[in-house]
mmCIF file as gemmi writes it, N, C-alpha and C atoms, coordinates in Angstrom:
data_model
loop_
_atom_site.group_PDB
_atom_site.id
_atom_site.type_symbol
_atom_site.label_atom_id
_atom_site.label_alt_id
_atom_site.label_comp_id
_atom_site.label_asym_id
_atom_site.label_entity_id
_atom_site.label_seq_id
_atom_site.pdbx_PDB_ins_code
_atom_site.Cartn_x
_atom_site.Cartn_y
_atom_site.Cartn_z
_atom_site.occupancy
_atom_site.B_iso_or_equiv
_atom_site.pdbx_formal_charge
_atom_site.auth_seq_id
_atom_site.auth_asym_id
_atom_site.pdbx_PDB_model_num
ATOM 1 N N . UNK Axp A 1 ? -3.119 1.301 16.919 1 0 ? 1 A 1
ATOM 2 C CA . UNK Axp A 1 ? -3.765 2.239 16.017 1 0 ? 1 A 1
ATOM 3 C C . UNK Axp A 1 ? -2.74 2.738 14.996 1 0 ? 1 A 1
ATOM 4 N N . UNK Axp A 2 ? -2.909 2.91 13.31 1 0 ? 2 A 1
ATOM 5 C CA . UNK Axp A 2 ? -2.366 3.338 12.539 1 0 ? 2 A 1
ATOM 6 C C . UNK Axp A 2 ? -2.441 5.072 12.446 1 0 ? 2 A 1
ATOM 7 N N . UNK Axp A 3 ? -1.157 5.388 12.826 1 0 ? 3 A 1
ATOM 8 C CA . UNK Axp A 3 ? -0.769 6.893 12.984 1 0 ? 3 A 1
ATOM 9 C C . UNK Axp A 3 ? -0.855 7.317 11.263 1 0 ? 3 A 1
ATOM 10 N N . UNK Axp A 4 ? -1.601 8.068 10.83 1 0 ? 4 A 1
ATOM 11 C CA . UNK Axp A 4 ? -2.05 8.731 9.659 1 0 ? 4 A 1
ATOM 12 C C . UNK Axp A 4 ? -0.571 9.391 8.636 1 0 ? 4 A 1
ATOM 13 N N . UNK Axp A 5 ? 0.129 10.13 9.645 1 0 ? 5 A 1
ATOM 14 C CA . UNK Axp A 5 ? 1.282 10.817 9.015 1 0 ? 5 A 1
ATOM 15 C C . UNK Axp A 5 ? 2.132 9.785 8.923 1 0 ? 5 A 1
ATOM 16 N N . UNK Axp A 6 ? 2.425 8.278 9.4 1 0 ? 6 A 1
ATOM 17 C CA . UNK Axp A 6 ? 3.088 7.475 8.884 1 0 ? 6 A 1
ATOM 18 C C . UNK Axp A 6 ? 2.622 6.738 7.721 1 0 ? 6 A 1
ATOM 19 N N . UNK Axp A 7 ? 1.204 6.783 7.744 1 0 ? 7 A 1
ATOM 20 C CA . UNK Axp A 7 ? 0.609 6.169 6.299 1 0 ? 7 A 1
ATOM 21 C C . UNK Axp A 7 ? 0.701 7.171 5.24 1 0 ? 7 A 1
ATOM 22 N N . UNK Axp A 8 ? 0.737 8.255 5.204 1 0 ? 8 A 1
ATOM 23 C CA . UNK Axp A 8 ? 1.152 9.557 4.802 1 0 ? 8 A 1
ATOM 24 C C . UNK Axp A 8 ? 2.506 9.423 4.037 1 0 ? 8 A 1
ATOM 25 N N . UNK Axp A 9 ? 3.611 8.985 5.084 1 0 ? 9 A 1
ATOM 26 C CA . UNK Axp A 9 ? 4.906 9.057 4.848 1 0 ? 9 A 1
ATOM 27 C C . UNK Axp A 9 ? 5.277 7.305 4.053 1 0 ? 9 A 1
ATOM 28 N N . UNK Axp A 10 ? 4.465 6.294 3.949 1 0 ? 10 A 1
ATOM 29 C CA . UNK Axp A 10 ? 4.291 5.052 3.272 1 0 ? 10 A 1
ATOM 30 C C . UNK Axp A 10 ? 3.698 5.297 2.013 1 0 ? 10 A 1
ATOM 31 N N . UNK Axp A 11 ? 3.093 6.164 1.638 1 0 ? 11 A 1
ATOM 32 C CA . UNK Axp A 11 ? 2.783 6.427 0.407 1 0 ? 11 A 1
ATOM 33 C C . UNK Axp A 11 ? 3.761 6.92 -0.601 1 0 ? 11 A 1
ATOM 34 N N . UNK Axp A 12 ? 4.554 8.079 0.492 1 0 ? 12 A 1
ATOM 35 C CA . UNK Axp A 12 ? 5.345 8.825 -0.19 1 0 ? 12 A 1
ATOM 36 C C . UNK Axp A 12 ? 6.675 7.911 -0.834 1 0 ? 12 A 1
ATOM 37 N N . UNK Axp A 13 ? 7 6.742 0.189 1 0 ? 13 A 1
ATOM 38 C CA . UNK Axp A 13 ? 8.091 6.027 -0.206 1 0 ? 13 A 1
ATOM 39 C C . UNK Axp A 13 ? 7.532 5.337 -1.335 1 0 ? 13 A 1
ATOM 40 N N . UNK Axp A 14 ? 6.266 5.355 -1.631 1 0 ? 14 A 1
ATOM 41 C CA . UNK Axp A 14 ? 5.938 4.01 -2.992 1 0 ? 14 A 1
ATOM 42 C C . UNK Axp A 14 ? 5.938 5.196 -4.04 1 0 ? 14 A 1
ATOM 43 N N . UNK Axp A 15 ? 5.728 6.259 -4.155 1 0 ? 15 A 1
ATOM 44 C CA . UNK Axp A 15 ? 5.564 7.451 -5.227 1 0 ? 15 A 1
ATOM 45 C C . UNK Axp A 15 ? 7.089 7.33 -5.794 1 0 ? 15 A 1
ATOM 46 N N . UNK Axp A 16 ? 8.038 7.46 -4.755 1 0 ? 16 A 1
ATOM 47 C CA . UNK Axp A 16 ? 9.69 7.777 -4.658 1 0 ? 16 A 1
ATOM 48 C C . UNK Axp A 16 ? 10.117 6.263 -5.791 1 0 ? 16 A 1
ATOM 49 N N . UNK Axp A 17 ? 8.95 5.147 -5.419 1 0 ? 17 A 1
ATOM 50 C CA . UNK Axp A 17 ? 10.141 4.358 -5.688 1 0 ? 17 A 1
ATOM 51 C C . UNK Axp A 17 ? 9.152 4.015 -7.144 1 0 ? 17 A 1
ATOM 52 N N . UNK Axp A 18 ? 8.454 4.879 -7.386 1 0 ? 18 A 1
ATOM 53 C CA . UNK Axp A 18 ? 7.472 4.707 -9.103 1 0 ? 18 A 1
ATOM 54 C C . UNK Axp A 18 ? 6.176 4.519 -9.217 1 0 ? 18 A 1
ATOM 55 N N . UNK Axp A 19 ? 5.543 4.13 -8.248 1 0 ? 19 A 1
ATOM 56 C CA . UNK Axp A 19 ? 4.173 3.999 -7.804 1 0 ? 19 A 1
ATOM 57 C C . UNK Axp A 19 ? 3.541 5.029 -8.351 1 0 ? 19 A 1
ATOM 58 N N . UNK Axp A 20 ? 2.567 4.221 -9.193 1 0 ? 20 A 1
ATOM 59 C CA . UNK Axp A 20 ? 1.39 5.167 -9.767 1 0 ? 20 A 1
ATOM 60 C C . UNK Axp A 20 ? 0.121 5.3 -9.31 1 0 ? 20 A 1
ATOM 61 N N . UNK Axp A 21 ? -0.039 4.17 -8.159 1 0 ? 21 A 1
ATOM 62 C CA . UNK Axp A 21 ? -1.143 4.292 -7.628 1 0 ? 21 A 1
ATOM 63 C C . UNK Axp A 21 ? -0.658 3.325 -6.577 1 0 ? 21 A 1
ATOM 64 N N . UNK Axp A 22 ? -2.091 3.815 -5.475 1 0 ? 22 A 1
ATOM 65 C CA . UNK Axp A 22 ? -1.833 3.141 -4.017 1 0 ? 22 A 1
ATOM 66 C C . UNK Axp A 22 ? -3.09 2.824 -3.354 1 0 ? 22 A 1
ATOM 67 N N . UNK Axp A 23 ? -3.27 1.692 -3.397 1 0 ? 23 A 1
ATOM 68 C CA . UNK Axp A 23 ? -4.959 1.509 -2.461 1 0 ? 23 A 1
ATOM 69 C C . UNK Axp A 23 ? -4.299 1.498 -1.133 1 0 ? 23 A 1
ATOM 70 N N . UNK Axp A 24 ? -5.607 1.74 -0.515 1 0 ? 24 A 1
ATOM 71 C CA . UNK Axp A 24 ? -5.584 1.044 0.787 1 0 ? 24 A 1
ATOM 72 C C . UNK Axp A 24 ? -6.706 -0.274 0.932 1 0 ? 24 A 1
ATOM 73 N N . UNK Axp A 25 ? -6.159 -1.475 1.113 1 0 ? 25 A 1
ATOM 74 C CA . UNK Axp A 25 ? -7.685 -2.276 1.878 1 0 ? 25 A 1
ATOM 75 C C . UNK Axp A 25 ? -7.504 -2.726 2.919 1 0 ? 25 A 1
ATOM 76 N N . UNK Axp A 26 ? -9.134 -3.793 2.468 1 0 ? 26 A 1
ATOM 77 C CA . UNK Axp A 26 ? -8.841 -4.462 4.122 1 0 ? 26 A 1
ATOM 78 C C . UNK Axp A 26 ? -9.471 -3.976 5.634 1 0 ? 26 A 1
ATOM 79 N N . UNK Axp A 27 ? -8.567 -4.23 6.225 1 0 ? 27 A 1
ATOM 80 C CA . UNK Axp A 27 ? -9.408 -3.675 7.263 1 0 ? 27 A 1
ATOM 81 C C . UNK Axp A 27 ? -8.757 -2.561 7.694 1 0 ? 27 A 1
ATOM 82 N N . UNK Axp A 28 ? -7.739 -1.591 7.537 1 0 ? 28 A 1
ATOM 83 C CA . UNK Axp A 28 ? -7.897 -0.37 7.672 1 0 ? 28 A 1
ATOM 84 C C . UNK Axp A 28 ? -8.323 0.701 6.843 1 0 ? 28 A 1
ATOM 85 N N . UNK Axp A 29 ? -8.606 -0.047 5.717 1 0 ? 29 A 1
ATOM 86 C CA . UNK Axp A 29 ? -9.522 0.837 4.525 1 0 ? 29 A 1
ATOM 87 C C . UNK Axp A 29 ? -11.164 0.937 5.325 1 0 ? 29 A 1
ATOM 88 N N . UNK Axp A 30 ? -11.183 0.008 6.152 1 0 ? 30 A 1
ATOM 89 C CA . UNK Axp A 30 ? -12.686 0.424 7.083 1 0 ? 30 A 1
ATOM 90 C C . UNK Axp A 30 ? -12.792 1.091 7.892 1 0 ? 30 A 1
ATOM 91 N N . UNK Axp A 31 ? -11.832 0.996 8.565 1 0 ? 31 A 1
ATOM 92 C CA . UNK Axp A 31 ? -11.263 1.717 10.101 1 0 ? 31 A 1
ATOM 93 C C . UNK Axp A 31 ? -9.783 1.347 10.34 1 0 ? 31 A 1
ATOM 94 N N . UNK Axp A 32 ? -9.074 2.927 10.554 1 0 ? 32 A 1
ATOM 95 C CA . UNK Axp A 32 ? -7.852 2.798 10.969 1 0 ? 32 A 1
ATOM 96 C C . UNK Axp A 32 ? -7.423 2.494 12.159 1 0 ? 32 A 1
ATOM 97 N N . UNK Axp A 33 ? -8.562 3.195 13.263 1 0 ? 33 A 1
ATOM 98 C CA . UNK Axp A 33 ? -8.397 2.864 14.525 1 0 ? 33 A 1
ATOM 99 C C . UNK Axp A 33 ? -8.184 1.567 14.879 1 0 ? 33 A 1
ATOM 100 N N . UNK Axp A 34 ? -9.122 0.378 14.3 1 0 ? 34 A 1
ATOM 101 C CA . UNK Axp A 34 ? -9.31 -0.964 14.42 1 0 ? 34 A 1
ATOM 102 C C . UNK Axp A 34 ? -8.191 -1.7 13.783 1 0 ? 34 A 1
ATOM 103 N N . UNK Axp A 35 ? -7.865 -1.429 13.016 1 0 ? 35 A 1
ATOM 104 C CA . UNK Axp A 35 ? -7.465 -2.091 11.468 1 0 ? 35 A 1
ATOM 105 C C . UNK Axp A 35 ? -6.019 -2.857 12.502 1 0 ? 35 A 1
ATOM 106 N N . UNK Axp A 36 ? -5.506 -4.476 12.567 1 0 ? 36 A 1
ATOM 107 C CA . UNK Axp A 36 ? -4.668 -4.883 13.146 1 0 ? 36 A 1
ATOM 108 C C . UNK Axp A 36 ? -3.312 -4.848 12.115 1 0 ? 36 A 1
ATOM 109 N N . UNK Axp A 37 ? -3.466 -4.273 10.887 1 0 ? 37 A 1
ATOM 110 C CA . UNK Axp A 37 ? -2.303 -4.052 10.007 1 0 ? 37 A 1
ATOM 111 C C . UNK Axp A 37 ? -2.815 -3.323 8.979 1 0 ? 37 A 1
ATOM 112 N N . UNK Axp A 38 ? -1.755 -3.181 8.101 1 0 ? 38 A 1
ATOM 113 C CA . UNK Axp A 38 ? -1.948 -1.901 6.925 1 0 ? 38 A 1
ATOM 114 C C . UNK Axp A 38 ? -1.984 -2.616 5.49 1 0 ? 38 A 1
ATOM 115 N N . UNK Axp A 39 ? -2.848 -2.805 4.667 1 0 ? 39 A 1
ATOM 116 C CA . UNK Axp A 39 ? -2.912 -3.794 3.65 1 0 ? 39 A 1
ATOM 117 C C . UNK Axp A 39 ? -2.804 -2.4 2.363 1 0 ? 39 A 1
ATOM 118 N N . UNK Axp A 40 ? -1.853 -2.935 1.001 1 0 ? 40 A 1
ATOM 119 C CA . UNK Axp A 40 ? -1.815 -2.041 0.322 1 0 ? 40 A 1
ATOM 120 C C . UNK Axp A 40 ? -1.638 -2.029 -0.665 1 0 ? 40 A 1
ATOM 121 N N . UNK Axp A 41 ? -1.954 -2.278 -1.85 1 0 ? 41 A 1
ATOM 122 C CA . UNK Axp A 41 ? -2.058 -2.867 -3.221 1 0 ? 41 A 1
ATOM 123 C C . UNK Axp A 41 ? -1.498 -1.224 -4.302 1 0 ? 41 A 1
ATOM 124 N N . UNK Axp A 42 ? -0.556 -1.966 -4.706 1 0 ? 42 A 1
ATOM 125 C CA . UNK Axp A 42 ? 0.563 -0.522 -5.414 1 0 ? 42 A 1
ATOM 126 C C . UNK Axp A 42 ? 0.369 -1.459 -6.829 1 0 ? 42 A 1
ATOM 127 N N . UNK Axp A 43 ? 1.07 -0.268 -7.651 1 0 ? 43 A 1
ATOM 128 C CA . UNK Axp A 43 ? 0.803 -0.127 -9.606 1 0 ? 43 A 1
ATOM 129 C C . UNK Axp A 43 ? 1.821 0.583 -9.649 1 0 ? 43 A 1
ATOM 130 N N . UNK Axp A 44 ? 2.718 -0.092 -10.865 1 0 ? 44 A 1
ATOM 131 C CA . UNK Axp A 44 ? 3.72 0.728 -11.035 1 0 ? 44 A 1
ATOM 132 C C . UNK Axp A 44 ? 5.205 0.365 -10.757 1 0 ? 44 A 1
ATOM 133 N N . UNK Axp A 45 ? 5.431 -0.107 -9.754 1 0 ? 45 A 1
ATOM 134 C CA . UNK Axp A 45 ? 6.963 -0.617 -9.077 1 0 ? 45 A 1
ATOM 135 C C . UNK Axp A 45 ? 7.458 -1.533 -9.305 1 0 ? 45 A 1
ATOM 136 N N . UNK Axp A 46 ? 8.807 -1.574 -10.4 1 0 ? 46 A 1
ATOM 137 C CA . UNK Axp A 46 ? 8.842 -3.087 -11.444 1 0 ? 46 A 1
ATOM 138 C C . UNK Axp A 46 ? 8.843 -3.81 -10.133 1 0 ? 46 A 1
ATOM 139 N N . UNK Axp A 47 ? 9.049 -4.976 -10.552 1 0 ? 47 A 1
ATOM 140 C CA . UNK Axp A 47 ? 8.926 -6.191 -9.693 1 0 ? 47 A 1
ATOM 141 C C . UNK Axp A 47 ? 10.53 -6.486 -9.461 1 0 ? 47 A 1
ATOM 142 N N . UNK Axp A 48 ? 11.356 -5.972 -9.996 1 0 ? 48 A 1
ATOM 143 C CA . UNK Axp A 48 ? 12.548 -6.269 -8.995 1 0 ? 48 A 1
ATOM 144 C C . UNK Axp A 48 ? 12.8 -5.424 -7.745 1 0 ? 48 A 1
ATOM 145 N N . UNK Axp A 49 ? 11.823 -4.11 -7.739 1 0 ? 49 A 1
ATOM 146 C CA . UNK Axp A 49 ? 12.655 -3.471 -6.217 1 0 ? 49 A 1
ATOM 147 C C . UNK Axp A 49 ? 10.725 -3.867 -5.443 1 0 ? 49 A 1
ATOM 148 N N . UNK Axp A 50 ? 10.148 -4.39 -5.461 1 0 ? 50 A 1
ATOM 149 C CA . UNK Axp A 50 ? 8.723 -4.843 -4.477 1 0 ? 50 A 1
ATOM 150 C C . UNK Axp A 50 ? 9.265 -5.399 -3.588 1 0 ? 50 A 1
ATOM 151 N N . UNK Axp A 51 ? 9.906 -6.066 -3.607 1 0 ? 51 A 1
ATOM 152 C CA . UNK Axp A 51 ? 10.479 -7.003 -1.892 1 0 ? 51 A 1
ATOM 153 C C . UNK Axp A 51 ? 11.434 -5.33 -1.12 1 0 ? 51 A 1
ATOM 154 N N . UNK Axp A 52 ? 12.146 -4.259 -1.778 1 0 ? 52 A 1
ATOM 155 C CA . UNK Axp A 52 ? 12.673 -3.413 -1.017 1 0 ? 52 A 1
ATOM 156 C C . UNK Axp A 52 ? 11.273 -2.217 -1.006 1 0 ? 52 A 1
ATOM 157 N N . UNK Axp A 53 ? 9.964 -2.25 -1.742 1 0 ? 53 A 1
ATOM 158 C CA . UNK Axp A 53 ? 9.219 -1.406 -1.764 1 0 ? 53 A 1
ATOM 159 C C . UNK Axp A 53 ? 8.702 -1.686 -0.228 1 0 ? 53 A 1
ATOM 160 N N . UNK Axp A 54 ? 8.233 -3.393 0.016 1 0 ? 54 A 1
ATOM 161 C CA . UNK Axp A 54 ? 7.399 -4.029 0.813 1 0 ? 54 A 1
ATOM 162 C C . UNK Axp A 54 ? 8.422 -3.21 2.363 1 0 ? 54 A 1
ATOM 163 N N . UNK Axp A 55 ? 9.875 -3.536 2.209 1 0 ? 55 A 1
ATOM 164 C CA . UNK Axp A 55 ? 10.463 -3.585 3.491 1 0 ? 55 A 1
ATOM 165 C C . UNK Axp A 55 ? 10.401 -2.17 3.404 1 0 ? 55 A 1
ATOM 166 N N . UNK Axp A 56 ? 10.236 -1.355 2.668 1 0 ? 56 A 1
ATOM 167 C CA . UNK Axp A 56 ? 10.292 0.469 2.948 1 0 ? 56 A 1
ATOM 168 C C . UNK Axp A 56 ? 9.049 0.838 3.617 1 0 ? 56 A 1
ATOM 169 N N . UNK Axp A 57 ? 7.981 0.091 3.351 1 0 ? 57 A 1
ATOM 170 C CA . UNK Axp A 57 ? 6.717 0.736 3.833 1 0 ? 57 A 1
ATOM 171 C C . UNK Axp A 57 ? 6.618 -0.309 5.172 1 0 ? 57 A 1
ATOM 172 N N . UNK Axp A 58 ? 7.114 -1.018 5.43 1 0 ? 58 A 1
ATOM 173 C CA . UNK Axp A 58 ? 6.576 -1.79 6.721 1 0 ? 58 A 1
ATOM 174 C C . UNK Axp A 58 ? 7.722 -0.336 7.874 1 0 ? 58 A 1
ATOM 175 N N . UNK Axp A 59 ? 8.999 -0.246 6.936 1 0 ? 59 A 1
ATOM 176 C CA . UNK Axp A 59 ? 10.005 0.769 8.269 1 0 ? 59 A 1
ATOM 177 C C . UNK Axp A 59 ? 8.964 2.104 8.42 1 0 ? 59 A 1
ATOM 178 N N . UNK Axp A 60 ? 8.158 2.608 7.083 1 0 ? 60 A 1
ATOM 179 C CA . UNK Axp A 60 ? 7.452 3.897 7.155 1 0 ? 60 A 1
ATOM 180 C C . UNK Axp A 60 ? 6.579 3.827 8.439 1 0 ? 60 A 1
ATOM 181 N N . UNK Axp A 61 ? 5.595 2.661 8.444 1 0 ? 61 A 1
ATOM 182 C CA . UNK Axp A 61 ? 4.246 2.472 9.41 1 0 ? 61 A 1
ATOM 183 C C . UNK Axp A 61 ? 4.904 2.084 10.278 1 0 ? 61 A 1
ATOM 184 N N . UNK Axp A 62 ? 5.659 1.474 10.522 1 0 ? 62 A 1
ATOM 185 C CA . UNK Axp A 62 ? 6.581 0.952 12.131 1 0 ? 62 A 1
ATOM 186 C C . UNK Axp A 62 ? 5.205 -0.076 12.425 1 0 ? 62 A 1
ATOM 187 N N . UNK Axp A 63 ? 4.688 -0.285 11.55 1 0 ? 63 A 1
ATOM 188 C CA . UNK Axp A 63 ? 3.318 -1.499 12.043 1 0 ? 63 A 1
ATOM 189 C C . UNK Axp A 63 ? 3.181 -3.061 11.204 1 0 ? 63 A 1
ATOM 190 N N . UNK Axp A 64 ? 2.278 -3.812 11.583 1 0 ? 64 A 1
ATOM 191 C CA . UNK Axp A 64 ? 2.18 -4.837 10.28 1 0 ? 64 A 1
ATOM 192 C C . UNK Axp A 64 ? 1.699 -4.617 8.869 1 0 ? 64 A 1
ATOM 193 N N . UNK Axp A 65 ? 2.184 -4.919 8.15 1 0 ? 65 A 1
ATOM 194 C CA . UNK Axp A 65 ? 1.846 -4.127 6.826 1 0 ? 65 A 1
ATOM 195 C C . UNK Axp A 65 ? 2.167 -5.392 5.681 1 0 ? 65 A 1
ATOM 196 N N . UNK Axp A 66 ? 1.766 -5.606 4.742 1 0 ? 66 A 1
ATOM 197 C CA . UNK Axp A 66 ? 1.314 -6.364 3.411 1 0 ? 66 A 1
ATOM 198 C C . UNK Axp A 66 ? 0.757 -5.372 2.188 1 0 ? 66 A 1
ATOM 199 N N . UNK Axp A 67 ? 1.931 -5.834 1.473 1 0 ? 67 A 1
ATOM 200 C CA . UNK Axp A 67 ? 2.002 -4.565 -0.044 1 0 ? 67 A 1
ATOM 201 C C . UNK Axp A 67 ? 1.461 -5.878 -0.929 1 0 ? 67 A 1
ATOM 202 N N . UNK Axp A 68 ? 0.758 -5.297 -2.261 1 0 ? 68 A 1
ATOM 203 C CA . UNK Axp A 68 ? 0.131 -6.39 -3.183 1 0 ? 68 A 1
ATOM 204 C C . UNK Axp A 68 ? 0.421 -5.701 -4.439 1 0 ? 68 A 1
ATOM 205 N N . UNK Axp A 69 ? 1.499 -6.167 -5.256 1 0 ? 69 A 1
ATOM 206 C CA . UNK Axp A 69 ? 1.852 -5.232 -6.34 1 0 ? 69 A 1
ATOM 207 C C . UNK Axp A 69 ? 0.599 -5.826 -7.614 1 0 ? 69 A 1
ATOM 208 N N . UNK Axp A 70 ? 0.01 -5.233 -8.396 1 0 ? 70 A 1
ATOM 209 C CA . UNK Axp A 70 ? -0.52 -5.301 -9.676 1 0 ? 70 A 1
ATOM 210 C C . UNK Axp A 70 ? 0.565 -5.715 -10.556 1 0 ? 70 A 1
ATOM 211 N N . UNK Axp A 71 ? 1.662 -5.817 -10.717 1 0 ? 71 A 1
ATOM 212 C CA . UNK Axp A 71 ? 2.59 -6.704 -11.952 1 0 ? 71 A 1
ATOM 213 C C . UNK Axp A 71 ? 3.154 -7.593 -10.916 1 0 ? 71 A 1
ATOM 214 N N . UNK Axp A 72 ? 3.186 -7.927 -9.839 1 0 ? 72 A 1
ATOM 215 C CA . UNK Axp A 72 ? 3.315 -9.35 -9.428 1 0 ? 72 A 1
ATOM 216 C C . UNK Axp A 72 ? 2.149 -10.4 -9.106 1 0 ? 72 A 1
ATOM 217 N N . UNK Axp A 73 ? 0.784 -9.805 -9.146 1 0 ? 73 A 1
ATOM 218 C CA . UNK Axp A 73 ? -0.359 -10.672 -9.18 1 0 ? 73 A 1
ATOM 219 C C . UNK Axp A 73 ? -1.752 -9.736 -9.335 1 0 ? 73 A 1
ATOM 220 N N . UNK Axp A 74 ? -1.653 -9.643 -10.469 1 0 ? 74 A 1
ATOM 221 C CA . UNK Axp A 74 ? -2.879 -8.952 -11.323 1 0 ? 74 A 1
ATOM 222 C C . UNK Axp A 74 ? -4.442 -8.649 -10.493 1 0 ? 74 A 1
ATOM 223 N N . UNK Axp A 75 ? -4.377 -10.309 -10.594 1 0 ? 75 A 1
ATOM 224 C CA . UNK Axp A 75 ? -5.982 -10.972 -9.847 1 0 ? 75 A 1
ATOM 225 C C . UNK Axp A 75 ? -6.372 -10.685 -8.912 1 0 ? 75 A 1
ATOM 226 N N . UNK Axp A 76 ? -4.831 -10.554 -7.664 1 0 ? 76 A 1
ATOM 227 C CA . UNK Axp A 76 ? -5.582 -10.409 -6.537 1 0 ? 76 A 1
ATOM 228 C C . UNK Axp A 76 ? -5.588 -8.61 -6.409 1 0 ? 76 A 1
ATOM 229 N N . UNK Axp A 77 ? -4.655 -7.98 -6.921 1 0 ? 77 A 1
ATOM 230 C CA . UNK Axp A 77 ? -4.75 -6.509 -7.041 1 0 ? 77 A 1
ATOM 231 C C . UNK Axp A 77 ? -5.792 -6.236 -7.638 1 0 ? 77 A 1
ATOM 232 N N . UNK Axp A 78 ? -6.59 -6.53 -8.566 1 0 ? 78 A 1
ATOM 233 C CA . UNK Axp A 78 ? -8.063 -6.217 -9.059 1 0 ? 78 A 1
ATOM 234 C C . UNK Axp A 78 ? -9.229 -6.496 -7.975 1 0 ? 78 A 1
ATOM 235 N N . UNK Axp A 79 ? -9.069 -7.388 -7.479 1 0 ? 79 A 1
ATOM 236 C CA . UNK Axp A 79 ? -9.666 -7.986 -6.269 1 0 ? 79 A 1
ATOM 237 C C . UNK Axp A 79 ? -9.798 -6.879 -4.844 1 0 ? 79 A 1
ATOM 238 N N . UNK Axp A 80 ? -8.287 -6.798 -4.071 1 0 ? 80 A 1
ATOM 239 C CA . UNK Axp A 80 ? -8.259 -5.646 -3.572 1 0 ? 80 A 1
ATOM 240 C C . UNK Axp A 80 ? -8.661 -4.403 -3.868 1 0 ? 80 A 1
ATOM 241 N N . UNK Axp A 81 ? -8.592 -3.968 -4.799 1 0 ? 81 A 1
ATOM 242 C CA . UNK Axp A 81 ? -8.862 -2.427 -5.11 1 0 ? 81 A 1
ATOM 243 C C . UNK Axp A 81 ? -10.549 -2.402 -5.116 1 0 ? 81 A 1
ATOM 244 N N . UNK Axp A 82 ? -10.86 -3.284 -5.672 1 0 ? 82 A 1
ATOM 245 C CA . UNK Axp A 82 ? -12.242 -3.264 -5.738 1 0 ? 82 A 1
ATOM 246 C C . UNK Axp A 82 ? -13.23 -2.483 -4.533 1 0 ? 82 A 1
ATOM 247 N N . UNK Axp A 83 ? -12.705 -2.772 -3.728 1 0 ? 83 A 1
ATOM 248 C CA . UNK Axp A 83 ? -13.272 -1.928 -2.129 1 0 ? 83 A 1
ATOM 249 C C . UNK Axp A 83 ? -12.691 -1.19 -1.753 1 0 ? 83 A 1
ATOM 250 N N . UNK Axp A 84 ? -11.22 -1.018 -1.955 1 0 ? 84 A 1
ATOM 251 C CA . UNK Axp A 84 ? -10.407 -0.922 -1.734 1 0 ? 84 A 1
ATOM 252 C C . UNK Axp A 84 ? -10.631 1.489 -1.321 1 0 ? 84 A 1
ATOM 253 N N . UNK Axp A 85 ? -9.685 2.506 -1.014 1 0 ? 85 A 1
ATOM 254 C CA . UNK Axp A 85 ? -9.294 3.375 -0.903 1 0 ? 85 A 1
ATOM 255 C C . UNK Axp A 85 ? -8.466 3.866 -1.689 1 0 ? 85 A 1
ATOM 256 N N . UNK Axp A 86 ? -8.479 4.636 -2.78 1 0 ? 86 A 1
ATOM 257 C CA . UNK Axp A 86 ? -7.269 5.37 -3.47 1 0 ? 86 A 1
ATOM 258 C C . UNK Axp A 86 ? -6.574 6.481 -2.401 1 0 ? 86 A 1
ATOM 259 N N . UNK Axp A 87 ? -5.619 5.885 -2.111 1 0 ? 87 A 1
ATOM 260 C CA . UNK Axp A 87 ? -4.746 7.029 -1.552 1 0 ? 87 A 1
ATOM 261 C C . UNK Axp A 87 ? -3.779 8.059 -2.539 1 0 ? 87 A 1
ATOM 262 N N . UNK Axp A 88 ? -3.247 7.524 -3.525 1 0 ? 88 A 1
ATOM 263 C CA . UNK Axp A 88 ? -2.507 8.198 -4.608 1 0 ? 88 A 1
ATOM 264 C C . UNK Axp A 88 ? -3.055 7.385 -6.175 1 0 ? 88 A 1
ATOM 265 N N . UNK Axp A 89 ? -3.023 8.448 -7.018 1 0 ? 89 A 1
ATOM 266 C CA . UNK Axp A 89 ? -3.016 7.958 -8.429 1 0 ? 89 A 1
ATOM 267 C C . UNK Axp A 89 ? -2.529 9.124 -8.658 1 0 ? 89 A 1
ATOM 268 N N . UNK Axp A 90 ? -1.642 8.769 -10.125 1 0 ? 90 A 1
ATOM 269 C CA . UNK Axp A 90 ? -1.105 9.444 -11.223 1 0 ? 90 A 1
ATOM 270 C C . UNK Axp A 90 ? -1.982 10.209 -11.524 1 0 ? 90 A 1
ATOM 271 N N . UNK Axp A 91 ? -1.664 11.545 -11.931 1 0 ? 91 A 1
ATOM 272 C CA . UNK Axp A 91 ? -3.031 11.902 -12.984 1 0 ? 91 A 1
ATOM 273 C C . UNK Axp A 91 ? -2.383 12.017 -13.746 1 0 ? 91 A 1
């Protein structure tokens, strides 16, 4: 089960590192209880620190986790969000 204050504290590291926005999908965007990993489509975080964004939020959740940046693949981040959970946006 995905502990809330660590998804809490995974957000906060993508804000820290420029993140303007943060979905959640997938299958803990349906249910957290269920959900067998944490799927998460971020805006914002150039594309040279996403491979240290990806490894910051997998140490945050201590769980399986898959980040989907919007400037490293547009399509499928439009895709995700689509169902997707806003956990953070810019205002």
């Amino acid at each position: 089960m995905i502990d809330r204050k660590r998804l809490e504290n995974a957000v906060a590291v993508l804000r820290a590192m420029g993140a303007r926005r943060v979905v959640l999908f997938g299958s803990a965007a349906r249910s957290l209880e269920q959900a067998r990993d944490v799927d998460l489509a971020v805006e914002g975080i150039p594309l040279n620190r996403i491979l240290d964004a990806d490894l910051a939020v997998h140490e945050a959740l201590n769980y399986p986790s898959d980040l989907v940046s919007r400037e490293e693949s547009p399509g499928f981040y439009d895709l995700a969000t689509r169902e997707g959970v806003v956990l953070y946006e810019q205002g």
